[in-house]
Biotite code that builds the C-alpha atoms (Angstrom):
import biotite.structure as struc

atoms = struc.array([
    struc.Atom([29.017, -72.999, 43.624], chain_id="A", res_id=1, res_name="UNK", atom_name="CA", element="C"),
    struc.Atom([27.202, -72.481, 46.894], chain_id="A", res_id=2, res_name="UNK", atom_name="CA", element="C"),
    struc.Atom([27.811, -75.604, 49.476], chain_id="A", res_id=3, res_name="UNK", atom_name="CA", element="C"),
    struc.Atom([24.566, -76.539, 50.813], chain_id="A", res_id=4, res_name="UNK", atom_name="CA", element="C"),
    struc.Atom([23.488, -77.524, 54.563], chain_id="A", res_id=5, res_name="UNK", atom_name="CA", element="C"),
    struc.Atom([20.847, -78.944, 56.036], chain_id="A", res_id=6, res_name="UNK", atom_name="CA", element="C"),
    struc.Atom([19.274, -79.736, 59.484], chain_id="A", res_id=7, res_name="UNK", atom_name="CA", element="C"),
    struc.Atom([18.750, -83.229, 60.157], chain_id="A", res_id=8, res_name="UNK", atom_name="CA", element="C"),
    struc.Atom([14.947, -82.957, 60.524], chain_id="A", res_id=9, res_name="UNK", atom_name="CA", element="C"),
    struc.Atom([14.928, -81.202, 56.876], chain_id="A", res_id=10, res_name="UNK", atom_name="CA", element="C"),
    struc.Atom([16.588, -84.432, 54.826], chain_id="A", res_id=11, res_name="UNK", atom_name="CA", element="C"),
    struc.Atom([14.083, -87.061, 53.649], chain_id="A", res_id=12, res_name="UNK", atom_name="CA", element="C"),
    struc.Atom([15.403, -90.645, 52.528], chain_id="A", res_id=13, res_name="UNK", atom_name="CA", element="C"),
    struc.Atom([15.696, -91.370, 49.198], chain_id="A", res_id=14, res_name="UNK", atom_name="CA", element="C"),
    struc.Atom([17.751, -93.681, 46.880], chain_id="A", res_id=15, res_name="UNK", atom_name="CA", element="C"),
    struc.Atom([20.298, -92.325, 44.324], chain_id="A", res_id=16, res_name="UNK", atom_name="CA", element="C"),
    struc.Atom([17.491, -92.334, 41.542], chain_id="A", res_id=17, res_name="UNK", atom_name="CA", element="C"),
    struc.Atom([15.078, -90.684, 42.803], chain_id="A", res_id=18, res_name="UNK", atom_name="CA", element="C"),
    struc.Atom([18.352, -88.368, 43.768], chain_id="A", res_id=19, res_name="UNK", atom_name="CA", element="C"),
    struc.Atom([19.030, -88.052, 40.298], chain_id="A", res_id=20, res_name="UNK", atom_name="CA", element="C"),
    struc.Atom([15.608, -87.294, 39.163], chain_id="A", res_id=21, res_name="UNK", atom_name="CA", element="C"),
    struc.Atom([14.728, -84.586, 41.580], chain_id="A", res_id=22, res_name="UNK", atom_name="CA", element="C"),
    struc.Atom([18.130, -83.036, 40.541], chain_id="A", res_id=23, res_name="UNK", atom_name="CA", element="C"),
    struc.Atom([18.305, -79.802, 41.808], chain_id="A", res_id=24, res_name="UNK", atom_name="CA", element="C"),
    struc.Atom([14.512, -79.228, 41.914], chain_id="A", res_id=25, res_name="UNK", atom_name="CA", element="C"),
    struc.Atom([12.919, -77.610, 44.996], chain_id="A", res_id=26, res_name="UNK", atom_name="CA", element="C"),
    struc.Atom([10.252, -78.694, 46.734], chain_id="A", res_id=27, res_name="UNK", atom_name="CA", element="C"),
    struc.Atom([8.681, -77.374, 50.012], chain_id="A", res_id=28, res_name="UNK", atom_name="CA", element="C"),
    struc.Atom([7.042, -80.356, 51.280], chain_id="A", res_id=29, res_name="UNK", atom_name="CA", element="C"),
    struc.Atom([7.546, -84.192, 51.070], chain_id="A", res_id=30, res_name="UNK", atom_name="CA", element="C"),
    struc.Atom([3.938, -85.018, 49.697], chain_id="A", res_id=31, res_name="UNK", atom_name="CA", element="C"),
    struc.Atom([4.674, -82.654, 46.759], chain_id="A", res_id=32, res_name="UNK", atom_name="CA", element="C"),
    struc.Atom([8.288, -84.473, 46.054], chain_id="A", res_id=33, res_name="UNK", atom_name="CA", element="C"),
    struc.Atom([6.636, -87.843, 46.174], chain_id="A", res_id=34, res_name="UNK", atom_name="CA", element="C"),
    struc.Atom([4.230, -87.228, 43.254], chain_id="A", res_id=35, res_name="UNK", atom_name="CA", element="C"),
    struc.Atom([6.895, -85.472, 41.527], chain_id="A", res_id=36, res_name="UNK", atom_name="CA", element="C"),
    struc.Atom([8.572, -88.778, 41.295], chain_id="A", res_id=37, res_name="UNK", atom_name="CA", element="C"),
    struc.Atom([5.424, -90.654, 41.274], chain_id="A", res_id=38, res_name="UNK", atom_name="CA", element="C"),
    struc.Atom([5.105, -89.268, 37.538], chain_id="A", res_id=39, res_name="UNK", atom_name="CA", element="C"),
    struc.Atom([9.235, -88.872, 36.551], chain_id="A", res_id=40, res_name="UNK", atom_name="CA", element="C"),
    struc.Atom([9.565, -92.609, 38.049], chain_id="A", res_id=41, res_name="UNK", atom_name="CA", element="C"),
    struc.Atom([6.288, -93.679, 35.789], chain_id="A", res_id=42, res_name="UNK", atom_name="CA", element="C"),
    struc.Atom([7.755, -91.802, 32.660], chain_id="A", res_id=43, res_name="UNK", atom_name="CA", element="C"),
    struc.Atom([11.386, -93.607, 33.293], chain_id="A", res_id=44, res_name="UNK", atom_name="CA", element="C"),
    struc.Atom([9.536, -97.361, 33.027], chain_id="A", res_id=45, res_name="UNK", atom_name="CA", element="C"),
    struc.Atom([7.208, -96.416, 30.983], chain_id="A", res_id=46, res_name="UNK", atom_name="CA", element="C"),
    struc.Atom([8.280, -99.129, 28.195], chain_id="A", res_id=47, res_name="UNK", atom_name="CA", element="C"),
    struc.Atom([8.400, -102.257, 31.134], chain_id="A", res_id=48, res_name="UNK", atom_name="CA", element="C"),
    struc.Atom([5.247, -101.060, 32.605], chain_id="A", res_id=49, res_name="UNK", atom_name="CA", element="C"),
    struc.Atom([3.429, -100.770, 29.263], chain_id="A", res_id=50, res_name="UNK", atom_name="CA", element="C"),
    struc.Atom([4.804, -104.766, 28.251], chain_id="A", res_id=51, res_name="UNK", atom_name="CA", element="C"),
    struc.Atom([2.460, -107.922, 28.344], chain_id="A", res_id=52, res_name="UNK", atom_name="CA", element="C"),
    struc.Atom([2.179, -109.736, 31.194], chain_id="A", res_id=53, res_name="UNK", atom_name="CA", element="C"),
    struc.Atom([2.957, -113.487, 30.168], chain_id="A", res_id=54, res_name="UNK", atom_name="CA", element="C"),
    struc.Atom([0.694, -116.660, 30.860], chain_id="A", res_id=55, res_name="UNK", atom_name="CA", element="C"),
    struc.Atom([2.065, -119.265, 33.124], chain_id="A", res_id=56, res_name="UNK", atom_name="CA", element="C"),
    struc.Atom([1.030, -121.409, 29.643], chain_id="A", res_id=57, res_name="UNK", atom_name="CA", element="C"),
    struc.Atom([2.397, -119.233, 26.885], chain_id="A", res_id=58, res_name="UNK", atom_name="CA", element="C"),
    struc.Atom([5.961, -118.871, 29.558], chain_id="A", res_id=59, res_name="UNK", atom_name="CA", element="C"),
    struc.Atom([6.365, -122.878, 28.883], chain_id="A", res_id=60, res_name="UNK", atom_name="CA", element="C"),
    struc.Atom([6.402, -122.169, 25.147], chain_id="A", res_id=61, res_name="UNK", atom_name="CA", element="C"),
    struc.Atom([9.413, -120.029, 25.291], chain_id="A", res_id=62, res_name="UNK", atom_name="CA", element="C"),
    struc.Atom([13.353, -121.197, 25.197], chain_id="A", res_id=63, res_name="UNK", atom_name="CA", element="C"),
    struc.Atom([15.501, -120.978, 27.848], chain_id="A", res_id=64, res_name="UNK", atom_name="CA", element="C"),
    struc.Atom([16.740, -117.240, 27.405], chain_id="A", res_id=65, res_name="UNK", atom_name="CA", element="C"),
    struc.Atom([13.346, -115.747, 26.762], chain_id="A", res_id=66, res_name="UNK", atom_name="CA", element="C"),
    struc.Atom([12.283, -117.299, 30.303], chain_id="A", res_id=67, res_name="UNK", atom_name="CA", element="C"),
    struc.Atom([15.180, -115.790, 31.815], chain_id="A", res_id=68, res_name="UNK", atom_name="CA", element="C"),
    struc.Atom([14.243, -112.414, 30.308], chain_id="A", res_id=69, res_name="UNK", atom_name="CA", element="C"),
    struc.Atom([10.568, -113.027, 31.026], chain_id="A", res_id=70, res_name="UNK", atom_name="CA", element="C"),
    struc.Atom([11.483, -113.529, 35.028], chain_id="A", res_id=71, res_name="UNK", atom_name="CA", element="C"),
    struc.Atom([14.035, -110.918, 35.021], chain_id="A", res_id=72, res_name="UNK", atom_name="CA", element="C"),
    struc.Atom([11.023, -108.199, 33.945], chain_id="A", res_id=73, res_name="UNK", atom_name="CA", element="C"),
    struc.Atom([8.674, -110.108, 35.993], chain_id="A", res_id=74, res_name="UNK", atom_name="CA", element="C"),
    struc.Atom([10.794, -109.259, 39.183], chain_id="A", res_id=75, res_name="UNK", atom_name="CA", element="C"),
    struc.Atom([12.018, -105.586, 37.845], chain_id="A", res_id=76, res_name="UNK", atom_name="CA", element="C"),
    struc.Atom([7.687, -104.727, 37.296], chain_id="A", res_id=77, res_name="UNK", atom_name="CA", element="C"),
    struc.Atom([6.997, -105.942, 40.683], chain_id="A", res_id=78, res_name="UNK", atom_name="CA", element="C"),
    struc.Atom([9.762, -103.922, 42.542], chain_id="A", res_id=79, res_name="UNK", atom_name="CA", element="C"),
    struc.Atom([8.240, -100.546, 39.843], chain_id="A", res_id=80, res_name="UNK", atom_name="CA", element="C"),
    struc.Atom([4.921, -101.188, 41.209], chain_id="A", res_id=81, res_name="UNK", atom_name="CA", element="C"),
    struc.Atom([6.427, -101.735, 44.591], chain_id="A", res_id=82, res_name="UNK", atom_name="CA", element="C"),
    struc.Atom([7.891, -98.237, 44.516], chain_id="A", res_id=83, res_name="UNK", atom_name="CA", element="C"),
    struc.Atom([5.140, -96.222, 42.397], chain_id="A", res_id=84, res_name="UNK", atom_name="CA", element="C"),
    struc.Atom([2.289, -97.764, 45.043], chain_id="A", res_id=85, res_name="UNK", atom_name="CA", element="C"),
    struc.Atom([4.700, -96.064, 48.441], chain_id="A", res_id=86, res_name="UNK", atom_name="CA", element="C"),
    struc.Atom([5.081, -92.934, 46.473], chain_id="A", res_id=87, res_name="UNK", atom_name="CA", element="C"),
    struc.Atom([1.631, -92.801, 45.419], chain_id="A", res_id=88, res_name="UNK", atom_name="CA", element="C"),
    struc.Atom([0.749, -93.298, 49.054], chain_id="A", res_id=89, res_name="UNK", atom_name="CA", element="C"),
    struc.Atom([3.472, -90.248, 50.401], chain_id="A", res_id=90, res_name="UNK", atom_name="CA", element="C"),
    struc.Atom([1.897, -88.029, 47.716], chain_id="A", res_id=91, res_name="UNK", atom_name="CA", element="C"),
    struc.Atom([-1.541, -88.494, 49.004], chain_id="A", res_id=92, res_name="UNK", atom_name="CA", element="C"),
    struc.Atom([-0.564, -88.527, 53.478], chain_id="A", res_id=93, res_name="UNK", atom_name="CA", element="C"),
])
């Protein structure tokens, strides 16, 4: 196996999943990475960004552990969307 090293100026942020997902792919330019993960991040939540958004009046209908569930995907969609809109924005700059 061939050790790998890099300049500082070459390395580009990114958190262990987006690690795993580019793998051992090469890209030449960061714009070009960040839509590759714009679409392999997309794929991965596919399910959770496909669900139903819940009413604030169909929420109070629910017991106890489906609210907990409900907020738990509420706050895992918004951090998705969080991530999907910077990537989107590297992969068009």
């Amino acid at each position: 196996m061939i050790k790998r090293s890099y300049a500082n100026c070459e390395l580009v942020p990114a958190c262990s999943e987006c690690n795993l997902l580019l793998g051992s792919k090469l890209f030449t330019t960061v714009p070009t990475r960040a839509a590759y993960l714009l679409g392999a991040v997309s794929q991965r939540y596919i399910k959770l960004l496909r669900s139903p958004v819940w009413d604030d009046e169909d929420f109070d209908d629910v017991g106890e552990a489906m609210k907990l569930y409900i907020l738990s995907q509420r706050v895992a969609l918004k951090e998705i969307h969080r991530r999907l809109g910077h990537l989107e924005i590297v992969a068009t700059s």
